[in-house]
N, C-alpha and C positions, 0 to 999 in steps of 0.2 A: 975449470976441470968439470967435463961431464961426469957425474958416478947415476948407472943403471945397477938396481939392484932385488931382485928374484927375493921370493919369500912362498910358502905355504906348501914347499915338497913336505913327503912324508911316506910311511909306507899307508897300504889300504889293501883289502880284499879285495878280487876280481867282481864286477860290479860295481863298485862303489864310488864313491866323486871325491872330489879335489878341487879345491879353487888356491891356482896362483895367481899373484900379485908381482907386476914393475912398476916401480916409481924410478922416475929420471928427476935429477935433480935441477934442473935449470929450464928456464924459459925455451929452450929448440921444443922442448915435448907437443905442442901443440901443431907442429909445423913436422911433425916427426911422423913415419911410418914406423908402425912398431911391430916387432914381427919374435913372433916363440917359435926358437929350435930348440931340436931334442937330441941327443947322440945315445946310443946302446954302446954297451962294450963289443968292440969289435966292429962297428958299421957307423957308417958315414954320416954327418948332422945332416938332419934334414929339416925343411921347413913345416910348420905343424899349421900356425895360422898366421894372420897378419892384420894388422888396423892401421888402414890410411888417416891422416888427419883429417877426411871428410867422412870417416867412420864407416866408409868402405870396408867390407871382409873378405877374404880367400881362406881358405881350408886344406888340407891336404885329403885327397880323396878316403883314406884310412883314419880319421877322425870328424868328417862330416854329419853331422845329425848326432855326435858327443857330447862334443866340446863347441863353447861357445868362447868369443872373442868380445871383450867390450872396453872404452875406454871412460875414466873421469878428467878430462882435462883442467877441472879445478885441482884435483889431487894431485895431476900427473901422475898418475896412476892407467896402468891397465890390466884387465885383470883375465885371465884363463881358464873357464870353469870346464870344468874336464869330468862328466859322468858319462855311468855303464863302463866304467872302467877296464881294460883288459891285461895280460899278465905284456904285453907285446908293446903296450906303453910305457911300461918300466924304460926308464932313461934319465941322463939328467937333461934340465931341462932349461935352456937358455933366452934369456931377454935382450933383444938384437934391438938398437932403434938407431932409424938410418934416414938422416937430415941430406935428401936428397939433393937442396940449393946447394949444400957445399963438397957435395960425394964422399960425405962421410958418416962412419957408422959408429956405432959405441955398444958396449956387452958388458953384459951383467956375470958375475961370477959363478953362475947357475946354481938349483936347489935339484936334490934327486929325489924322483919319483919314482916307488918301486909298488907295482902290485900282484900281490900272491894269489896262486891260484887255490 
């Protein structure tokens, strides 16, 4: 049994940072594309960032030059540091990792992110 599991939501003042945390618990993580969605109440999850197992990044155009994307494959761990914070960020915020050799995915039970204006 895979378990992915989100850590370090909270609330913050607009400006301000936040670093999450996924750790996956079994050996796929290194072989894993690991990828953070976000969902608002009311609108559709959407993709925020993502780390290829060759530590390749994508961004979503509305957090580029924020948030940064990085992995410890010792840890299995990856982590999403999220500054300059904005209130429009506010969401929870979920940890997708998706073991492409066997077309499957796995999700963490997200942490929520709220920040005040």
């Amino acid at each position: 049994q895979v378990q992915v599991v989100e850590s370090g939501g909270g609330l913050v003042q607009s400006g301000g940072s936040l670093r999450l945390s996924c750790t996956v618990s079994r050996s796929i993580f290194s072989a894993s594309t690991i990828n953070w969605y976000r969902q608002a109440p009311g609108k559709q999850r959407e993709l925020v960032a993502a780390i290829t197992g060759n530590s390749d990044t994508d961004y979503a155009d509305s957090v580029k030059g924020r948030f940064t994307i990085s992995r410890d494959n010792a840890e299995k761990t990856v982590y999403l540091q999220m500054n300059n914070l904005k209130p429009e960020d506010t969401a929870v915020y979920y940890c997708n990792a998706h073991l492409g050799i066997i077309g499957k995915d796995f999700w963490g039970q997200g942490t929520q992110v709220t920040v005040s204006s």
